[in-house]
N, C-alpha and C positions, 0 to 999 in steps of 0.2 A: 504493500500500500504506500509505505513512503516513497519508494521505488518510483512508482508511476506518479505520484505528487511531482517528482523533481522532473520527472522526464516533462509531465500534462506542462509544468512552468516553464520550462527551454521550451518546448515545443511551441506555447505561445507567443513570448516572446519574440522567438526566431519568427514565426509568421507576421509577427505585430512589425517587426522590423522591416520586411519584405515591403508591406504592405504600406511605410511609412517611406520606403526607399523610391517605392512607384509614386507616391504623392509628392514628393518631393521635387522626379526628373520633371512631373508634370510643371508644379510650380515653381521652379527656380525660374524660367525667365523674367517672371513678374515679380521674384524677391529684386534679381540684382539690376533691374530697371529701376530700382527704389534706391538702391545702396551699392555702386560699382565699386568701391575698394575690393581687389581680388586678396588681400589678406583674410577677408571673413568669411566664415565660411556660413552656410546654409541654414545651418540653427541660429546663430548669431544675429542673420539678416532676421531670420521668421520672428526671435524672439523682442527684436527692437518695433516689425511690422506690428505683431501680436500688443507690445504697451500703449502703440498710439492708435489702437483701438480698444483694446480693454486694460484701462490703468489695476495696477495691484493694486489689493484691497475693497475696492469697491463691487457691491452684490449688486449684480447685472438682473435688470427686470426680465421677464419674460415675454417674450415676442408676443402678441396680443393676436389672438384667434380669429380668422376672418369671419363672416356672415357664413351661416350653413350651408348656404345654397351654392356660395363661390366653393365651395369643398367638393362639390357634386360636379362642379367641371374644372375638368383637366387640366385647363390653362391654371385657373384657380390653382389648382391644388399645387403645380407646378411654382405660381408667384410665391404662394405662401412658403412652400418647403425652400426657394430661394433664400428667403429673407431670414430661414432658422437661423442662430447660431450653431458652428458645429457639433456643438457640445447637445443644442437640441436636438439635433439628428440624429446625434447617437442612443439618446435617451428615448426620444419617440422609438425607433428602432427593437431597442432591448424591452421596450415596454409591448412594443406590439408581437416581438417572439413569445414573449410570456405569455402575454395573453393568448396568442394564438395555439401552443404547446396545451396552454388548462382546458383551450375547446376541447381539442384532440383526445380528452381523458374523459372529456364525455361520451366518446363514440365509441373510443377503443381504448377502456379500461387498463386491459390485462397487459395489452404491448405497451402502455404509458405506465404502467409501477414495474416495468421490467427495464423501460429504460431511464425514467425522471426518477429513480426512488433509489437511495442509498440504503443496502443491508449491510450494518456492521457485522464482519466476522465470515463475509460471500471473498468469491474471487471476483467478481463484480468488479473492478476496481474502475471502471470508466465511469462508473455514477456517482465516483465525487466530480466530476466536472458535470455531466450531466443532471444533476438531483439539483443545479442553482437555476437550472430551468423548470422546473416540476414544483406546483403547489398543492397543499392538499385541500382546499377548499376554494372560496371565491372570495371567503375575507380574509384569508392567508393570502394570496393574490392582491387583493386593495391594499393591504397594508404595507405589504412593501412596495409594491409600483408607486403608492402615494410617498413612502419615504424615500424612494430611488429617484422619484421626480421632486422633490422639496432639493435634493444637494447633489444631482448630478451636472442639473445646467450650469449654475454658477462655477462647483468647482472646477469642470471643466475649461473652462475662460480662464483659471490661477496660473499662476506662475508656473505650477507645475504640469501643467498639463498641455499650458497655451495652446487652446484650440486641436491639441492634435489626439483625430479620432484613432489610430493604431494605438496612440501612448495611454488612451482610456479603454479601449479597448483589453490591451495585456493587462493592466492592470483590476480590471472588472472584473475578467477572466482568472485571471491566478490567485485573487484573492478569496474568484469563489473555493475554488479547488481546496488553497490552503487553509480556509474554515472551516468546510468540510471535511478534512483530516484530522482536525484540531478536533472538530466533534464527533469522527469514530476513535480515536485516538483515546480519546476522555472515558471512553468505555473500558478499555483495560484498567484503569482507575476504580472501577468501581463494581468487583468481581459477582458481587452478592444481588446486582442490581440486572435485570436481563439487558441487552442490545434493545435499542428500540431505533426500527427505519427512519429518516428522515429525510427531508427535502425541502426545498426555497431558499431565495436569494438573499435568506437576511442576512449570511456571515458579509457576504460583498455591501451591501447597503451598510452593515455598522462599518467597516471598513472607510464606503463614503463618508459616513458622520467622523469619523476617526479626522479623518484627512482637511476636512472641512470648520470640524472644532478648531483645529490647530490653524490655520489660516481666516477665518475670521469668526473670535471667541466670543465677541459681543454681541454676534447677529442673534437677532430672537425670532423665537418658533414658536405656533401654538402648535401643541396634539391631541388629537382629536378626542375629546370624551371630556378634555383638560379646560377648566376656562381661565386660565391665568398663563401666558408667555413664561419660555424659558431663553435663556443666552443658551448658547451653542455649548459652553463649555460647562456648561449645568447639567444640560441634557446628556450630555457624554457619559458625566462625572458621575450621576445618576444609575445612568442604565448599567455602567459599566460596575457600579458596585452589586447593583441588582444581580449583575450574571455573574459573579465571584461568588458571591454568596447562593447564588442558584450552582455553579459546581460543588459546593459544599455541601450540600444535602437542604439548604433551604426551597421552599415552595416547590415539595414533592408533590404537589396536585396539578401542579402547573406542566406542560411536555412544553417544554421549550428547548432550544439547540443552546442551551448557555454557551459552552467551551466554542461553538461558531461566534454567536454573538463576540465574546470578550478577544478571542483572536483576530478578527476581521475590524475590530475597532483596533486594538495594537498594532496592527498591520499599516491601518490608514495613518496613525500618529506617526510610526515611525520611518513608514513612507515618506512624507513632507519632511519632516524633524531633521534626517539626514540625507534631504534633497535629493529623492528619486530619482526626478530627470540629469542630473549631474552624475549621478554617481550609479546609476544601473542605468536606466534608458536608454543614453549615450554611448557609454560606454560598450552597453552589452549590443546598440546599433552597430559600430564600428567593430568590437567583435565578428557581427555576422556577415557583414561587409567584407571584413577580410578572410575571412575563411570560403567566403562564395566566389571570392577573387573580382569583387569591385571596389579596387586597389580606388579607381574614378571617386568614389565615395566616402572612403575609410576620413580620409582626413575633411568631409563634407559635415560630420556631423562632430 
C-alpha cells in the first residue's frame, strides 16, 4: 500500500509536469512579448504576468453566473467559461467528475463500490486514488463540493499555485491518495477496532483549508448549520483538534475518516509553509524534463 502511494505521487506528478510543459510551449510567446530579457526564464515571466493580475493576498471574488438561459446556448456557455478564472475551471471540473461518478452509483451500484470504495486490508490498492472520487450519499457529496468550492478558487490565484491548472491538479491529486493512506494506515493502530471502507474527497478538501489557512488567516467563513463567522485559522484550528481527538477514541458514534481529515490538513500547511512550488513543483518539473530529454526546458522552469 505504501508502495503504490509513492509510485500513484511520481506518477502524478510526472503527468502534472507533462501537462504543465504543453501549457507552457503553448504560452511562452505571449509570456516573453511581455518580458524579453532572455535571462528569465518561463516561470519567472508567468509569475510576474500572474501578480499584475492577481496581487498576493487578496480573496479574489467569484466570476458572477450569467442568466440561465445564456447557459443553454453555446456561445453562452463558451463567453462565460472564457471569462472563468483558471482556478474556476478547474474547480467546476472536479466538481462536475464528482458529481457525475455519485450519478453513476445510482445505476450501477456494485461496479461503483468496487471501484470508488477503499477496503482496508484488500489488495485493492488503486482505491486510494480512486475512493477521492466516490461519495457515499448526496450530502456527503454537498458537503465537500461546497467546501472544495469555498477554497479552491481563491487559493488557486496564490502565490502558490499562480493560476496553474497541472500545479493544482498534482496537488489535489496526491493529497487525495496520501489521506487516504493516512486513513487505512490508522487502522493498524487500532487492532480491536474492525476496518471500516471509506470514500470522498474530504482528506484533499482539508488539505485545501490546510493551505488556504496559512495564506490568508483572517478571511472569514460561515458553515452551514453555524450562525456566527469563523477566520480561516479558527476553523482549521478547530476541526483539526476535532480529528486528533476523533483518532483517539473520541466521538465513536460518529464514522468519520479523522486520520484523512488531520493528514490532508498537514499536508496543505506544510505544502505553503515550505513553499511547494519552489521546492517540489519546480524542481520535481525540471527533474522530468531532464530525464525525458527536454534539455529545451530543464532550465525553463
Amino acid at each position: 500500500m505504501t508502495i503504490f502511494t509513492l509510485l500513484a505521487v511520481g506518477t502524478i506528478y510526472t503527468t502534472s509536469a507533462v501537462c504543465e510543459n504543453l501549457h507552457l510551449k503553448k504560452e511562452t510567446p505571449k509570456f516573453m512579448e511581455m518580458f524579453t530579457r532572455d535571462k528569465e526564464n518561463v516561470y519567472d515571466v508567468r509569475r510576474k504576468i500572474h501578480e499584475m493580475k492577481y496581487a498576493p493576498g487578496i480573496l479574489w471574488a467569484p466570476t458572477t453566473w450569467p442568466p440561465v438561459n445564456q447557459l443553454f446556448n453555446p456561445e453562452g456557455r463558451q463567453r462565460f467559461w472564457e471569462k472563468l478564472m483558471p482556478s474556476e475551471k478547474f474547480t467546476y471540473t472536479v466538481m462536475a467528475t464528482n458529481i457525475g461518478i455519485h450519478t453513476l452509483s445510482i445505476f450501477t451500484p456494485a461496479l461503483w463500490s468496487n471501484i470508488f470504495m477503499h477496503i482496508p486490508g484488500t489488495n485493492r490498492n488503486f482505491t486510494l486514488l480512486t475512493c477521492v472520487f466516490g461519495h457515499g450519499s448526496l450530502i456527503h457529496l454537498g458537503f465537500n463540493m461546497y467546501g472544495f468550492h469555498s477554497f479552491m478558487p481563491t487559493l488557486g490565484q496564490d502565490p502558490t499555485f499562480k493560476s496553474s491548472i497541472a500545479h493544482m491538479t498534482a496537488f489535489y491529486l496526491s493529497t487525495g491518495v496520501i489521506s487516504s493512506w493516512a486513513q487505512a494506515s490508522s487502522a493498524r493502530f487500532r487492532p480491536n477496532t474492525p476496518a471500516v471502507p471509506f470514500l470522498g474527497a474530504s482528506g484533499a478538501v482539508f488539505a485545501l483549508i490546510g493551505a488556504f489557512a496559512l495564506q490568508h488567516p483572517e478571511a472569514q467563513f460561515q458553515i452551514m448549520f453555524i450562525p456566527y463567522p469563523f477566520a480561516a485559522q479558527e476553523l482549521l484550528s478547530a476541526v483539526m483538534l476535532f480529528d486528533l481527538l476523533g483518532m483517539f477514541g473520541a466521538f465513536k458514534t460518529l464514522r468519520l475518516a479523522h486520520a484523512a481529515h488531520l493528514s490532508g490538513a498537514l499536508l496543505g500547511l506544510g505544502y505553503v509553509h515550505f513553499d511547494g512550488e519552489k521546492r517540489i513543483w519546480r524542481p520535481f518539473c525540471r527533474s522530468v524534463y531532464k530525464s525525458l530529454g527536454m534539455r529545451k526546458w530543464e532550465n525553463k522552469v
